[in-house]
PyMOL Python script that loads the backbone (N, CA, C, O; Angstrom):
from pymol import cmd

cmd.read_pdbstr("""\
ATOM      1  N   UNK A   1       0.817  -1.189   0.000  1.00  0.00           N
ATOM      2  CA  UNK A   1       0.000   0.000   0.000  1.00  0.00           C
ATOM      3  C   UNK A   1       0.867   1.262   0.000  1.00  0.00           C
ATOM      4  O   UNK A   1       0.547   2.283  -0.608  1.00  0.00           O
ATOM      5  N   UNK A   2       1.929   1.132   0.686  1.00  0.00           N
ATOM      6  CA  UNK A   2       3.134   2.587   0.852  1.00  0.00           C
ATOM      7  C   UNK A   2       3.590   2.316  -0.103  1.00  0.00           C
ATOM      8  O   UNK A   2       4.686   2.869  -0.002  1.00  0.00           O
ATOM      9  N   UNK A   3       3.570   1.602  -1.508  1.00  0.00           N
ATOM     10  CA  UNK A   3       4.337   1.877  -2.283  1.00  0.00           C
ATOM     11  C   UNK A   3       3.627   2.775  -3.460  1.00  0.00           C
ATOM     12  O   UNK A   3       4.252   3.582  -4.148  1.00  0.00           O
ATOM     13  N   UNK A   4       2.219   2.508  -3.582  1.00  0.00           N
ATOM     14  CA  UNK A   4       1.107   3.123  -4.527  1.00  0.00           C
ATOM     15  C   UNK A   4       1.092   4.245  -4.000  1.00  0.00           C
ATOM     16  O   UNK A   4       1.106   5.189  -4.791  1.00  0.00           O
ATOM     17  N   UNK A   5       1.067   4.490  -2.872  1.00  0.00           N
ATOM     18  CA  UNK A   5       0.930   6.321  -2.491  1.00  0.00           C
ATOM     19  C   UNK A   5       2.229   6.888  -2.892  1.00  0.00           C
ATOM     20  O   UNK A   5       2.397   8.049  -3.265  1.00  0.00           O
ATOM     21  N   UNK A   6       3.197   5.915  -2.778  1.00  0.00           N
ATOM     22  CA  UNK A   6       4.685   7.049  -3.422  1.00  0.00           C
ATOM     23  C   UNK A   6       4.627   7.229  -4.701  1.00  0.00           C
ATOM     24  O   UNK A   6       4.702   8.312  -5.282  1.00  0.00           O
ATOM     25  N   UNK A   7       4.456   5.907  -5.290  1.00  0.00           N
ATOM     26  CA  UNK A   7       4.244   6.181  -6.897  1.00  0.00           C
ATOM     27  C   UNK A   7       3.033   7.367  -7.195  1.00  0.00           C
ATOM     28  O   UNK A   7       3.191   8.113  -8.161  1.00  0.00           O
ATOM     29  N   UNK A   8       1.826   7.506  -6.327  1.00  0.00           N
ATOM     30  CA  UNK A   8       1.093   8.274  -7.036  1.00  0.00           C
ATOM     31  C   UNK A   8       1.782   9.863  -6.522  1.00  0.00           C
ATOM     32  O   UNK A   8       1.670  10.859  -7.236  1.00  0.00           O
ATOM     33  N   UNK A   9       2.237   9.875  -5.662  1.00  0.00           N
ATOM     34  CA  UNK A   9       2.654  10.959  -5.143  1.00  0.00           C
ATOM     35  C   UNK A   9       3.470  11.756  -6.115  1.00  0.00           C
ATOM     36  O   UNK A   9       3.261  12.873  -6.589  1.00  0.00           O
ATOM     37  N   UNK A  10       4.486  10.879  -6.301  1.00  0.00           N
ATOM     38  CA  UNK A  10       5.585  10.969  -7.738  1.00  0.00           C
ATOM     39  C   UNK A  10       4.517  11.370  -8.730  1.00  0.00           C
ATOM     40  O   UNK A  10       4.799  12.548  -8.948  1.00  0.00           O
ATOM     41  N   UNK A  11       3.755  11.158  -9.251  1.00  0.00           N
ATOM     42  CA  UNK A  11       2.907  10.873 -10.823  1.00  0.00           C
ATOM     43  C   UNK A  11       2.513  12.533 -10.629  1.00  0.00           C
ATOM     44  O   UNK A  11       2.762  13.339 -11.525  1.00  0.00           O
ATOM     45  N   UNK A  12       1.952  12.879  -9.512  1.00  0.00           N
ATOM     46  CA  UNK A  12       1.292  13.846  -9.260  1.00  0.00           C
ATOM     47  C   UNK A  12       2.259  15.098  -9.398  1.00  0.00           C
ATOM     48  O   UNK A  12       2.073  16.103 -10.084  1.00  0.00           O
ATOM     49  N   UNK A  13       3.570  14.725  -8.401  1.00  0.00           N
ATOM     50  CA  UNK A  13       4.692  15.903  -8.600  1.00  0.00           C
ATOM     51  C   UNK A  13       4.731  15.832 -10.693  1.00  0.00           C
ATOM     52  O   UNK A  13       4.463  16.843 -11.342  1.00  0.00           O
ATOM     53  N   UNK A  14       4.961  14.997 -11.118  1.00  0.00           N
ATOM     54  CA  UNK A  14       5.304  15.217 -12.630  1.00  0.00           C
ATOM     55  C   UNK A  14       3.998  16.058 -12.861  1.00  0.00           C
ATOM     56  O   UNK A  14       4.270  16.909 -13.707  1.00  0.00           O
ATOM     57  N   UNK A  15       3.168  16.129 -12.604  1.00  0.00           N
ATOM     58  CA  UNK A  15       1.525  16.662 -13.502  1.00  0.00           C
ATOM     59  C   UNK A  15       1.801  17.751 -12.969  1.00  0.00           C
ATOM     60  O   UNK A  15       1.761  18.515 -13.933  1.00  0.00           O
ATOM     61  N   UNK A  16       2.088  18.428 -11.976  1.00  0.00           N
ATOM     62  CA  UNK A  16       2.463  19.541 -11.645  1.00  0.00           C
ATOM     63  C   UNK A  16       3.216  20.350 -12.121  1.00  0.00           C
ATOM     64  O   UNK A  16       2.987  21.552 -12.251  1.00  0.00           O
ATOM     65  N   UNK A  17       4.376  19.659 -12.487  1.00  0.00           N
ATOM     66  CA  UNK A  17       5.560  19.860 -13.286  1.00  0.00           C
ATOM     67  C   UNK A  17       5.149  20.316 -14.481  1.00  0.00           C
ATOM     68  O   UNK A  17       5.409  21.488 -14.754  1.00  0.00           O
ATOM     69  N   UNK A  18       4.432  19.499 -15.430  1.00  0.00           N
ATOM     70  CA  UNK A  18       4.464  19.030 -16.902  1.00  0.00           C
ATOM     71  C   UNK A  18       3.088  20.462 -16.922  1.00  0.00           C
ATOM     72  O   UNK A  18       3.042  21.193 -17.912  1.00  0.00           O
ATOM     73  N   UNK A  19       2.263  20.639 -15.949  1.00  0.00           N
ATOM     74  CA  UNK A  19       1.066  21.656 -16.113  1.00  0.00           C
ATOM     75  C   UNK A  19       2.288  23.083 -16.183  1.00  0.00           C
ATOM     76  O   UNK A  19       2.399  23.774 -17.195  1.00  0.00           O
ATOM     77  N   UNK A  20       2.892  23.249 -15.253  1.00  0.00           N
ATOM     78  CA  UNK A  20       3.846  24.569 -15.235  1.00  0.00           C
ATOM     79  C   UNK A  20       4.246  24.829 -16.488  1.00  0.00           C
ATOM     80  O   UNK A  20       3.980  25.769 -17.237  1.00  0.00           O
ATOM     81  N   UNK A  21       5.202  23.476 -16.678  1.00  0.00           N
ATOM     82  CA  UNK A  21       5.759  23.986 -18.538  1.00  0.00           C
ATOM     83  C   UNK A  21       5.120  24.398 -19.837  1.00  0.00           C
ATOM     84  O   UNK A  21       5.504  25.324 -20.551  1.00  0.00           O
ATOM     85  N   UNK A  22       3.797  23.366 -20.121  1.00  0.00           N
ATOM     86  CA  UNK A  22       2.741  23.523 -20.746  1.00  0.00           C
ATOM     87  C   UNK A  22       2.129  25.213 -20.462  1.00  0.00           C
ATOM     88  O   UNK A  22       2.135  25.948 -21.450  1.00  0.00           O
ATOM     89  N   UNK A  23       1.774  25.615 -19.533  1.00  0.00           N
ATOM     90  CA  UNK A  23       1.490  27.060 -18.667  1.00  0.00           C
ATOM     91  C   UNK A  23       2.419  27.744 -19.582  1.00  0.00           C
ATOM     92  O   UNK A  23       2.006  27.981 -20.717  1.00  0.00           O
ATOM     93  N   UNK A  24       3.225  27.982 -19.362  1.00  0.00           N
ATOM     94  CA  UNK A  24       4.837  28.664 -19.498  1.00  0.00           C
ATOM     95  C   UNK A  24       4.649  28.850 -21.441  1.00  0.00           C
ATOM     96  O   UNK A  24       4.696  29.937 -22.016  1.00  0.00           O
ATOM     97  N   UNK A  25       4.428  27.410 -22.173  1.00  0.00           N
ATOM     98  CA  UNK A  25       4.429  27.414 -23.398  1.00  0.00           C
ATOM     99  C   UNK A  25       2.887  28.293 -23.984  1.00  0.00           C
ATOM    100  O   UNK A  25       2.753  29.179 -24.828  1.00  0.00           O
ATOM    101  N   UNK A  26       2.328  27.895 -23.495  1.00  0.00           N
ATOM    102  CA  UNK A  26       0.990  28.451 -23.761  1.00  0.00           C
ATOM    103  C   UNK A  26       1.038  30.629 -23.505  1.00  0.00           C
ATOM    104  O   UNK A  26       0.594  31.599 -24.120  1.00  0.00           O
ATOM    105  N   UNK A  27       1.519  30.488 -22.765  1.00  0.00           N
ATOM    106  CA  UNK A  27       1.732  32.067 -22.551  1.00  0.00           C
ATOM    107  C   UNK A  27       2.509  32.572 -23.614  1.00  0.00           C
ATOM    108  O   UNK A  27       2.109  33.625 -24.111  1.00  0.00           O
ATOM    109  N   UNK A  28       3.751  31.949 -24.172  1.00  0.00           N
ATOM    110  CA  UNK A  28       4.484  32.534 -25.049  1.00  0.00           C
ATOM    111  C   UNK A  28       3.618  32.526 -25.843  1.00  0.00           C
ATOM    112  O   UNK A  28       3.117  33.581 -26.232  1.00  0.00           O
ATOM    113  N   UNK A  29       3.376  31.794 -26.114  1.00  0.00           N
ATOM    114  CA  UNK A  29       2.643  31.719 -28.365  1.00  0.00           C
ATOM    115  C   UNK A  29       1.506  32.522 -27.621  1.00  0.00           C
ATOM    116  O   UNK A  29       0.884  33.229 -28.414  1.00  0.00           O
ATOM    117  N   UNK A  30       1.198  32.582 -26.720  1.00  0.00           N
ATOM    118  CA  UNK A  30      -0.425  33.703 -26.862  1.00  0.00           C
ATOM    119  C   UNK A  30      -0.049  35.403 -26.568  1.00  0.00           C
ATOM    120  O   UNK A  30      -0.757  36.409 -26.559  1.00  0.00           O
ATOM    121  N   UNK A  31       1.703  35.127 -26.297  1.00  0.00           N
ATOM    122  CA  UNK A  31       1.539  36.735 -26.028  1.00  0.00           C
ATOM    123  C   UNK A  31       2.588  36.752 -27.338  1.00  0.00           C
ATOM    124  O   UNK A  31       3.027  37.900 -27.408  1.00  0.00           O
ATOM    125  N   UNK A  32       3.181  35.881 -28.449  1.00  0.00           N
ATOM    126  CA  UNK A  32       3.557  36.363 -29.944  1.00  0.00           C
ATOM    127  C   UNK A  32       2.377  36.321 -30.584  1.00  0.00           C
ATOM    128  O   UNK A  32       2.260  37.122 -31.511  1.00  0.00           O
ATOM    129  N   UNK A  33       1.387  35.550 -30.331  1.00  0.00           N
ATOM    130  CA  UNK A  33      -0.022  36.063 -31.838  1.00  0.00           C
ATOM    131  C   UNK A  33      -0.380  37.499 -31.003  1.00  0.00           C
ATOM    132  O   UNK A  33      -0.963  38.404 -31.601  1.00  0.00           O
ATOM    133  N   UNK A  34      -0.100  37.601 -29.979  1.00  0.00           N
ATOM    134  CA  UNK A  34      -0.498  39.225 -29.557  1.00  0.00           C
ATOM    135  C   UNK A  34       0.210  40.313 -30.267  1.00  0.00           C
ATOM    136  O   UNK A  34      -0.329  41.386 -30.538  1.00  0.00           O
ATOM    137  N   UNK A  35       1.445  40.006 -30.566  1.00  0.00           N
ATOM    138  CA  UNK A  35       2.459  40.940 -30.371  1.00  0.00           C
ATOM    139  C   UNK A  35       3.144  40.965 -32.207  1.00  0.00           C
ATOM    140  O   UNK A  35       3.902  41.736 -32.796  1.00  0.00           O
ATOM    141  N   UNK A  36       2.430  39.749 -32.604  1.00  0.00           N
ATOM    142  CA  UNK A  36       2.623  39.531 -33.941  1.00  0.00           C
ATOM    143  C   UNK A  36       1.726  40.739 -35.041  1.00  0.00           C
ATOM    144  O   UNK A  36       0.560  41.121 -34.931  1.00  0.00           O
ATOM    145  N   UNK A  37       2.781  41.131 -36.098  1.00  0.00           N
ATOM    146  CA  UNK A  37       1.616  42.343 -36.920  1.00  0.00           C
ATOM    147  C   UNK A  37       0.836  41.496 -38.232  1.00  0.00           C
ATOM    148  O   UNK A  37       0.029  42.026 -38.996  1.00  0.00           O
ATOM    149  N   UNK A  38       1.269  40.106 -38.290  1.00  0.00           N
ATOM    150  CA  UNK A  38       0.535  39.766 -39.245  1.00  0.00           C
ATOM    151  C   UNK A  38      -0.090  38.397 -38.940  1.00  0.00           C
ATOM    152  O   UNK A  38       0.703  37.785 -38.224  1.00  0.00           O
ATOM    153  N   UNK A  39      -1.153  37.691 -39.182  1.00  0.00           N
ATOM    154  CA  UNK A  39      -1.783  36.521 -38.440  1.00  0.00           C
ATOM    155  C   UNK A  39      -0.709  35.504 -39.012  1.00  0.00           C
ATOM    156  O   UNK A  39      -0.072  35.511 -40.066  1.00  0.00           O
ATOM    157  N   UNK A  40      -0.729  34.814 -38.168  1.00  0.00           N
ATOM    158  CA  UNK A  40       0.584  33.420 -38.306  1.00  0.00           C
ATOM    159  C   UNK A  40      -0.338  32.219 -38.112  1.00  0.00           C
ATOM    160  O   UNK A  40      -0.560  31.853 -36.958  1.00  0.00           O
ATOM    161  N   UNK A  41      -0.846  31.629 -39.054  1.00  0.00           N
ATOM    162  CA  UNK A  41      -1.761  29.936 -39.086  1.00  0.00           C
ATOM    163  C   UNK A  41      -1.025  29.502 -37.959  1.00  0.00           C
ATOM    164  O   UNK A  41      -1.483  29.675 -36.829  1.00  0.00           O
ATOM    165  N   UNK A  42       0.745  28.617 -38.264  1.00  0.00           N
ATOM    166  CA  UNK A  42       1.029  27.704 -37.643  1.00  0.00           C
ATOM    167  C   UNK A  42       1.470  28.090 -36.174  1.00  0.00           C
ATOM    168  O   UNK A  42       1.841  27.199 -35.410  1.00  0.00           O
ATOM    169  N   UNK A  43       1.428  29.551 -35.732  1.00  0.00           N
ATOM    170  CA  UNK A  43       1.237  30.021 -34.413  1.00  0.00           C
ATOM    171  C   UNK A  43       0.080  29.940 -33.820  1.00  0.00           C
ATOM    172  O   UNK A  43      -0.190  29.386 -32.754  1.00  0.00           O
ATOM    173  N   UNK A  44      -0.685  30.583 -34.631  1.00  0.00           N
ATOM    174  CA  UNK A  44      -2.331  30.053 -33.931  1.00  0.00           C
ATOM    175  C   UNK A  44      -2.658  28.621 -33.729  1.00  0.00           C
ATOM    176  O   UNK A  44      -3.476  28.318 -32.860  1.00  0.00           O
ATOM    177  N   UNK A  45      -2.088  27.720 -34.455  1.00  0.00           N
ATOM    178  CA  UNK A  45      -1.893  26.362 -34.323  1.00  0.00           C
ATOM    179  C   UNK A  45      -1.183  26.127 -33.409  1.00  0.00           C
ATOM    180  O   UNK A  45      -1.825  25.586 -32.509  1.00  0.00           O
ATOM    181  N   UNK A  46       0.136  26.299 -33.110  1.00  0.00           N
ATOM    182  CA  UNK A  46       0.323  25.676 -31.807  1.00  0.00           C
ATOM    183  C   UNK A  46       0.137  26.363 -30.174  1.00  0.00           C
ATOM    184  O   UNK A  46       0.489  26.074 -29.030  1.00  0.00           O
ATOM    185  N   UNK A  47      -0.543  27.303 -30.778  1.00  0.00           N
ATOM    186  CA  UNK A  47      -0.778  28.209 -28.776  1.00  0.00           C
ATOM    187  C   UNK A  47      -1.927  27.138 -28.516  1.00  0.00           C
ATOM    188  O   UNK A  47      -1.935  26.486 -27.471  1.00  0.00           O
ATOM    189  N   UNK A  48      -2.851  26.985 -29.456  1.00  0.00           N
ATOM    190  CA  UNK A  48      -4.426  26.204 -29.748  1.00  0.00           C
ATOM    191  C   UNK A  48      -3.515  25.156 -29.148  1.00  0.00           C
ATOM    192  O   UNK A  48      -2.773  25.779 -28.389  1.00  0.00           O
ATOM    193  N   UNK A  49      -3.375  24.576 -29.133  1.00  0.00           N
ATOM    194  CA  UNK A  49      -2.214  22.959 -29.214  1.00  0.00           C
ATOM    195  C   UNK A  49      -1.864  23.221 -27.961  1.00  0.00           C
ATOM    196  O   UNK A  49      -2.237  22.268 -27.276  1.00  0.00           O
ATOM    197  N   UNK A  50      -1.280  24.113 -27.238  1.00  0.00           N
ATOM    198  CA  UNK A  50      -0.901  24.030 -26.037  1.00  0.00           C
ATOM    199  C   UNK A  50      -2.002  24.856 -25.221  1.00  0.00           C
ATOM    200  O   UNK A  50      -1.807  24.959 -24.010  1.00  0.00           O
ATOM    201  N   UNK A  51      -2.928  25.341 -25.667  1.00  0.00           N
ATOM    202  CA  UNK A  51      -4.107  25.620 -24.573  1.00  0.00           C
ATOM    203  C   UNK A  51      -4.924  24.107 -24.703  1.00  0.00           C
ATOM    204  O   UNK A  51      -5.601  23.630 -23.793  1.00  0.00           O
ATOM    205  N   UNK A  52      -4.737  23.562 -25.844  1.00  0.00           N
ATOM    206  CA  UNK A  52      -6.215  22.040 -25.167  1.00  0.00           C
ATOM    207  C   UNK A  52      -4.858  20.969 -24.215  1.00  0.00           C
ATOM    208  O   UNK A  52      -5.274  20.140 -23.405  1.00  0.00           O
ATOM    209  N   UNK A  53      -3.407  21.113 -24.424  1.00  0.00           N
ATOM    210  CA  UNK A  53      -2.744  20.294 -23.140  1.00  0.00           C
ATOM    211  C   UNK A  53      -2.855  20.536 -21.859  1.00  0.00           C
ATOM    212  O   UNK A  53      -2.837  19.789 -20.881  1.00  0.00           O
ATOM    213  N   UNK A  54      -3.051  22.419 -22.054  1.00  0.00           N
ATOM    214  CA  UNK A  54      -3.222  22.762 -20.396  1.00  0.00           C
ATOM    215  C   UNK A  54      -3.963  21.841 -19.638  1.00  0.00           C
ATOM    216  O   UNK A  54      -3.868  21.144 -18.628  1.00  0.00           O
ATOM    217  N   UNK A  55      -5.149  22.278 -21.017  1.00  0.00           N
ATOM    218  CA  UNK A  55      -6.757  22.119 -20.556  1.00  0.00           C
ATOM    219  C   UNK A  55      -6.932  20.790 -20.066  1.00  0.00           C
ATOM    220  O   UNK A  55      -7.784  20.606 -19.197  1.00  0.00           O
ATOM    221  N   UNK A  56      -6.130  19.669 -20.570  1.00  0.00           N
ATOM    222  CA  UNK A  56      -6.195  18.508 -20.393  1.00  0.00           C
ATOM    223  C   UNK A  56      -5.789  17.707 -19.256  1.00  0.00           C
ATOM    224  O   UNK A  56      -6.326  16.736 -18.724  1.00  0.00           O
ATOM    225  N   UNK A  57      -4.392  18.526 -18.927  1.00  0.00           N
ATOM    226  CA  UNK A  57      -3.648  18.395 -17.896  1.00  0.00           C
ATOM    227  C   UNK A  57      -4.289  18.578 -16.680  1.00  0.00           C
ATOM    228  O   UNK A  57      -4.258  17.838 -15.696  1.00  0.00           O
ATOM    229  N   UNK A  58      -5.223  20.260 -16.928  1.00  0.00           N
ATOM    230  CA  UNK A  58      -6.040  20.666 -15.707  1.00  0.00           C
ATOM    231  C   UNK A  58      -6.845  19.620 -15.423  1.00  0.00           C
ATOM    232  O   UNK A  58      -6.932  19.291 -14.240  1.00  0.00           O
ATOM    233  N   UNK A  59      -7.687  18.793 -16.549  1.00  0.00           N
ATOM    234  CA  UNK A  59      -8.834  18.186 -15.832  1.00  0.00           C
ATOM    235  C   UNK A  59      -8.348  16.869 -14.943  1.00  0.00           C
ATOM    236  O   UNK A  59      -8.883  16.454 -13.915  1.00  0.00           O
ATOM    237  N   UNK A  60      -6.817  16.157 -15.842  1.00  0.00           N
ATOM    238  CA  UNK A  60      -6.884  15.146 -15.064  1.00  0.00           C
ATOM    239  C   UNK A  60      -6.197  15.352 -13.574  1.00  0.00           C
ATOM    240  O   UNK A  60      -6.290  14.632 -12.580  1.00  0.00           O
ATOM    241  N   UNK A  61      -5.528  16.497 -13.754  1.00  0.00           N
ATOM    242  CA  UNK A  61      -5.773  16.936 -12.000  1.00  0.00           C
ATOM    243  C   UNK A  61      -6.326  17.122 -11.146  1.00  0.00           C
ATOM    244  O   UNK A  61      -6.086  16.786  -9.987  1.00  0.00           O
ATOM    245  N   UNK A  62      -7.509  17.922 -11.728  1.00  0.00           N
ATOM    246  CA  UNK A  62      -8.886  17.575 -11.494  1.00  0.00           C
ATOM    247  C   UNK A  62      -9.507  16.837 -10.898  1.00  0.00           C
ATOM    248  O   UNK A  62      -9.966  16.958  -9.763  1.00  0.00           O
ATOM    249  N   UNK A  63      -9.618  15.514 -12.029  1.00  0.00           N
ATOM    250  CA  UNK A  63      -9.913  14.463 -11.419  1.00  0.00           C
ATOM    251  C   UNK A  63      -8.818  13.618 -10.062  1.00  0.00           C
ATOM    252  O   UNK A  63      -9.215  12.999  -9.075  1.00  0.00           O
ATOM    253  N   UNK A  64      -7.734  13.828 -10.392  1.00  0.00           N
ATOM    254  CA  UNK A  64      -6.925  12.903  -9.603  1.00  0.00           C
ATOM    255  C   UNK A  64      -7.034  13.792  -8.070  1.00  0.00           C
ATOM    256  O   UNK A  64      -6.505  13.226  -7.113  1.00  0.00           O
ATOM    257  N   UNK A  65      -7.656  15.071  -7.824  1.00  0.00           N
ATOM    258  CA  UNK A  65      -8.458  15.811  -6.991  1.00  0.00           C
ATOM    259  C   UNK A  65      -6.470  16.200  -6.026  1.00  0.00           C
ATOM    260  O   UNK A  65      -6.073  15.841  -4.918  1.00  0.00           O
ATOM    261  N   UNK A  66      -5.700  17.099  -7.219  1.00  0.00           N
ATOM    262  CA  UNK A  66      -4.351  17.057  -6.494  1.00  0.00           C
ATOM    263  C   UNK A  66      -4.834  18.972  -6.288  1.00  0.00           C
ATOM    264  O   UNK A  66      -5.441  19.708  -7.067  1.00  0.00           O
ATOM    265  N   UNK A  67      -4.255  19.244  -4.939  1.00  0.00           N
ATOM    266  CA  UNK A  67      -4.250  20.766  -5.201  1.00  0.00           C
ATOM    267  C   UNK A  67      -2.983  20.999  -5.231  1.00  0.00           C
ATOM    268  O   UNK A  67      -2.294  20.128  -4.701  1.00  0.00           O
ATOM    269  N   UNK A  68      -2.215  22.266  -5.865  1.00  0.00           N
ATOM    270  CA  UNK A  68      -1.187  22.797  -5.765  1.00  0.00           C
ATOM    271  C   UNK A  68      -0.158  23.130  -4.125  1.00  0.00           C
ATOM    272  O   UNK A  68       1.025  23.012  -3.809  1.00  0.00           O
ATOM    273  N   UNK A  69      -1.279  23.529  -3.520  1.00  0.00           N
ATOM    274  CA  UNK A  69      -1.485  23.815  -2.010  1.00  0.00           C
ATOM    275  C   UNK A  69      -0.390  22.521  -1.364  1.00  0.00           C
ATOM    276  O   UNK A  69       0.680  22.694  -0.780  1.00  0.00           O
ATOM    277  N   UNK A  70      -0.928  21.494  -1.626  1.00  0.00           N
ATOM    278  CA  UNK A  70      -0.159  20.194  -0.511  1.00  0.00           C
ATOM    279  C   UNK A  70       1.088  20.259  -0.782  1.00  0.00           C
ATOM    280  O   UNK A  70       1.916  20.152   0.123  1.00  0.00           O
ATOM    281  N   UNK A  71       1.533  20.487  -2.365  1.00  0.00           N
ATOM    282  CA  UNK A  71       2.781  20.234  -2.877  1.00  0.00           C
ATOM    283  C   UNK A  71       3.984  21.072  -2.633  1.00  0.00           C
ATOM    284  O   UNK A  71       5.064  20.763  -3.136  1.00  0.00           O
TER     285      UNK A  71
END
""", "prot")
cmd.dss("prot")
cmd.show_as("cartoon", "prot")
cmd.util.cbc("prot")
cmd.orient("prot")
């Protein structure tokens, strides 16, 4: 049983992790299509791309019911 709570514990520090970077990527490309003077497809393509990982990331944190707070 102490070994599933470390492993999930671990799983959870990475989702934390992996949400920050994703965060981090998502801000850039949304503040260059800001800052960009002409529309860029494959920029709007990948901020899009890294806002549905956030998004994804958020829910299964979500679900796995982790707050930032404990960590």
């Amino acid at each position: 049983m102490f070994r599933k709570q470390k492993m999930r514990k671990e799983f959870d520090h990475r989702l934390i992790d992996l949400m920050g970077i994703i965060k981090k990527q998502w801000d850039q490309k949304s503040d260059m299509c800001r800052l960009s003077y002409e529309e860029n497809d494959e920029l709007q393509y990948q901020m899009r791309l890294a806002k549905a990982k956030y998004i994804f990331l958020f829910q299964e944190a979500k679900k796995r019911k982790i707050s930032i707070k404990d960590q």
